[in-house]
C-alpha positions in Angstrom: 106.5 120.9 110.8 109.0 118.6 108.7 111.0 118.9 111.9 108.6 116.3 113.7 108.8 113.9 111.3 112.1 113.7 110.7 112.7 110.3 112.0 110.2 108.9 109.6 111.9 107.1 106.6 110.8 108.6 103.1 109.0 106.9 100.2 110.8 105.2 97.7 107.8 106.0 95.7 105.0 107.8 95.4 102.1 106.9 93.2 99.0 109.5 92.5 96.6 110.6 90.0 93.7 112.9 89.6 91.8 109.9 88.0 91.8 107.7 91.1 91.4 110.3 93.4 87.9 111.5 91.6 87.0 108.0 91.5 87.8 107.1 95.7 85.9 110.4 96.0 83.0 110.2 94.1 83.0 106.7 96.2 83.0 107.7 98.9 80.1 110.0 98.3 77.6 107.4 97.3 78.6 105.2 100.3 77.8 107.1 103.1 74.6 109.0 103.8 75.8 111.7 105.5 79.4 113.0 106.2 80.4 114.1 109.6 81.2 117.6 110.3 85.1 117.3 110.5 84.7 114.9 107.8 83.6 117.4 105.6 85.6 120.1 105.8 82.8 122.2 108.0 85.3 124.2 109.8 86.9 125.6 107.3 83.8 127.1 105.9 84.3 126.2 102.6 80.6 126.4 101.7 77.2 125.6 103.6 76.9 122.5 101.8 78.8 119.4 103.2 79.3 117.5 100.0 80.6 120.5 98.2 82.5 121.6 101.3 84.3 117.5 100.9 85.5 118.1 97.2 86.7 121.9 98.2 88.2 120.4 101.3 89.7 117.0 99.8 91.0 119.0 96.7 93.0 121.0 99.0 94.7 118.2 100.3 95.3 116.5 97.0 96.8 119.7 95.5 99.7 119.3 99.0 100.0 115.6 97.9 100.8 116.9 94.6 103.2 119.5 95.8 105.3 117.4 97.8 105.3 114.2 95.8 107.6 115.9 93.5 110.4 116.2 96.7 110.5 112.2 96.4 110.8 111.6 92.8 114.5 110.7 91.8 114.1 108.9 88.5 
């Protein structure tokens, strides 16, 4: 996969935390009365419930944010 995107240019820095991705979540949440199928992580079957399956679902991805953030930290 790292193959494709090999033309890309890499960060010069990558900024996350666990803080402000709870608080975009819990966001977006509130703002939107339902959450779409795909959107939710449905596919996956990560639970019946949408809203549950979103945090199981957007978890996952923050936890591979995590693991590669620490390819493109050179301090």
């Amino acid at each position: 996969m790292r193959r494709i995107y090999n033309f890309a240019a890499q960060p010069h820095l990558t900024i996350s935390s666990r803080r402000i991705w709870r608080l975009s979540l819990n966001r977006i949440l509130e703002g939107r009365p339902k959450l779409k199928f795909f959107e939710a992580g449905m596919d996956l079957g990560l639970s019946n419930d949408p809203y549950e399956s979103f945090r199981i679902f957007q978890g996952r991805i923050l936890e591979q944010y995590m693991a590669i953030s620490g390819e493109f930290i050179s301090l």
